[in-house]
Each structure stands twice: as C-alpha cells, then as structure tokens.
C-alpha positions as CSV (number, residue, x, y, z in Angstrom):
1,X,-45.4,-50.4,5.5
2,X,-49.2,-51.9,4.8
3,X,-52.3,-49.7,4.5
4,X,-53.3,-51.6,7.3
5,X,-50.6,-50.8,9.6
6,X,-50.5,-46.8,8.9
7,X,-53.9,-46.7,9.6
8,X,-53.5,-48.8,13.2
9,X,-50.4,-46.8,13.6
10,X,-52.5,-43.8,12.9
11,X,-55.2,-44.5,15.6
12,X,-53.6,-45.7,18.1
13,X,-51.5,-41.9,18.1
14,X,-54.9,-40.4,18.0
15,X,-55.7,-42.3,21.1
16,X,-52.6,-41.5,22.8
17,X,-52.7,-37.8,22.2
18,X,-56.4,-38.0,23.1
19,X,-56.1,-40.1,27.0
20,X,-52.8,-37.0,27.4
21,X,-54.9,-33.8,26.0
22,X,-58.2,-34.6,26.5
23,X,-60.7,-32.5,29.0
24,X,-61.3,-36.1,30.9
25,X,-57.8,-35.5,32.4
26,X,-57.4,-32.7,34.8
27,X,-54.2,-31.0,34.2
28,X,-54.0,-28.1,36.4
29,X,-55.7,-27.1,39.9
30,X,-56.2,-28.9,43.4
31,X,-57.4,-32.3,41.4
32,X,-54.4,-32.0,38.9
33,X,-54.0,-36.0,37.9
34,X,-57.5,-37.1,38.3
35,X,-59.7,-38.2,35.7
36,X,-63.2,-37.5,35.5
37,X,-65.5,-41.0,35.2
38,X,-67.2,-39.2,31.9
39,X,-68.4,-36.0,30.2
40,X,-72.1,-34.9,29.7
41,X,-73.1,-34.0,26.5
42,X,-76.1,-31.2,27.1
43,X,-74.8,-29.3,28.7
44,X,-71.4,-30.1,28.8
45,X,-70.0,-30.8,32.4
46,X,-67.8,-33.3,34.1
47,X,-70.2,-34.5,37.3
48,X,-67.6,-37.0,38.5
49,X,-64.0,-37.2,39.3
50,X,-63.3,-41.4,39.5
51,X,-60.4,-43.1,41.8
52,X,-60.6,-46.1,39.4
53,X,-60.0,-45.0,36.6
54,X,-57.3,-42.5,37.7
55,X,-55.6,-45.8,38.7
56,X,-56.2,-47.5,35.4
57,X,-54.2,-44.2,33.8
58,X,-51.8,-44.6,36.1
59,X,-51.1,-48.2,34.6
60,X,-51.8,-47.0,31.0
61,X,-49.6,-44.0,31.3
62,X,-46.7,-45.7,33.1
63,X,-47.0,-48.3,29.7
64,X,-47.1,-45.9,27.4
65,X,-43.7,-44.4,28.5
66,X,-42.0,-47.8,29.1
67,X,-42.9,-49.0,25.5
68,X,-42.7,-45.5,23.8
69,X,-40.2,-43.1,25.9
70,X,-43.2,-40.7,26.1
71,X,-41.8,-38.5,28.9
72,X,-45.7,-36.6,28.3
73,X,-47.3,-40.1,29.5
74,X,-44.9,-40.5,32.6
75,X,-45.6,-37.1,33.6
76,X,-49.8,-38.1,33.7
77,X,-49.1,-41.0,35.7
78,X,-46.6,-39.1,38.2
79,X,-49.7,-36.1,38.5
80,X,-52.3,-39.2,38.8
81,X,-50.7,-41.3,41.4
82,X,-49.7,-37.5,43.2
83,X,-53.5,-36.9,42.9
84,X,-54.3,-40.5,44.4
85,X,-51.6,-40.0,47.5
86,X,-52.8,-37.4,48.2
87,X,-56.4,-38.1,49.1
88,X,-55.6,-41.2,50.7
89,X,-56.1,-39.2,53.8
90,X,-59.7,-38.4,52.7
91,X,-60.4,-41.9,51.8
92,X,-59.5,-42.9,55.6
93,X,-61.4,-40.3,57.3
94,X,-64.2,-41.2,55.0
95,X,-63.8,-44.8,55.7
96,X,-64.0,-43.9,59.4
97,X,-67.2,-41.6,59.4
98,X,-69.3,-44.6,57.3
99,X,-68.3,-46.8,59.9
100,X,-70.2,-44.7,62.6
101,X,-72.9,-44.1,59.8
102,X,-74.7,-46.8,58.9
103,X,-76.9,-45.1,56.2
104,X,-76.9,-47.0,53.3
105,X,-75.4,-43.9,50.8
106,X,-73.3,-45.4,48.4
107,X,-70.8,-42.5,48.6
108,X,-70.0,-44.9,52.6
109,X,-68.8,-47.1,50.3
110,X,-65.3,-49.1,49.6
111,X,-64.9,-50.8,46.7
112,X,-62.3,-53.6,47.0
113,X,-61.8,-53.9,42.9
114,X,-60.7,-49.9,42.7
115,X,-58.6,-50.2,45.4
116,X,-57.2,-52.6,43.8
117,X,-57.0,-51.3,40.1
118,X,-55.5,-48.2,42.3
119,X,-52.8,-50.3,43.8
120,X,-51.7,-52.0,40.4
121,X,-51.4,-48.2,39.1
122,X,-49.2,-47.1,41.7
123,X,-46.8,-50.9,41.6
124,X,-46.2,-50.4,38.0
125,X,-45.3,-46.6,38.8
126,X,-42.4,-47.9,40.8
C-alpha cells in the first residue's frame, strides 16, 4: 500500500468518525438527528439547527453504510430522517401561518432546493 493511499485512507476515517462524533450532530434529546448549520467559536455555541443539511447527512450517512457496512452511519441517517419526519408537521403549520403573514421575515420562508436536498435524503434511506 502507497504513502499516498495510507494517508487518504487515514483522512477520510478521520472524517468519518468526525461527521458521526462530532458536536455538529445532535445525538440525544428532542432534536436527536439534526445537525446544527455551524459552531461559534467565542463563545462556543451552536445558534442554528439546519433542515438542509440534516438531509445532506441523511444522504451521506445512508452511503457511508452502503459502501462501508457502518451500522454507526445507518443509525445517524435513521435518527436524521426520524428528526426530519418528525417536524414535518411544523414545517406545514409554519407554511400556513406565512401565508396569512405577509411580513417579509425570512424565517416565512420555503426554500424549494432543501426541500429537495431533504427529499433525496430520505429516497436513498429507503
């Protein structure tokens, strides 16, 4: 085996066990699956939990395990697409209320591109 290859081999574990351990992922609690959008430095805090990329892990995790049996990275994708499911109700009722408000917060809006990163997510779950 090359230098080369160790070292890519090497990496891409450290990336692996990073996206499945990291603080990004929730793991535990009412927003168990979600993924925060990003982490502030100073002082450390997670403002952000993002339906995007949650679906985008869905469709990494679901990978990982179809390429490397990684029964860890089926797990995330099952408690991200659980965490997705289940505030679909909340997405609706959202969707209703910014109908009837037509302030221009951009919390009233839908974003056609994560809904459909979502939706890819949740396919390749199947």
């Amino acid at each position: 085996m090359s230098e080369t290859y160790q070292k890519s081999s090497q990496i891409f574990q450290d990336n692996l066990k990073w996206l499945l351990n990291s603080e990004i992922r929730i793991k535990s609690g009412k927003d168990k699956g979600a993924l925060f959008g990003w982490k502030n430095l100073n002082p450390v805090s997670f403002p952000f939990i993002y339906s995007e990329i949650t679906g985008y892990s869905i469709t990494c995790f679901s990978w990982i395990y179809s390429q490397l049996s990684n029964t860890n990275a089926l797990q995330a994708a099952k408690d991200a697409s659980e965490w997705i499911i289940k505030n679909l109700g909340i997405y609706m009722l959202v969707a209703r209320a910014s109908r009837a408000d037509k302030s221009d917060q951009i919390s009233n809006y839908y974003y056609a591109f994560d809904n459909g990163i979502i939706m890819i997510g949740l396919t390749y779950l199947l």
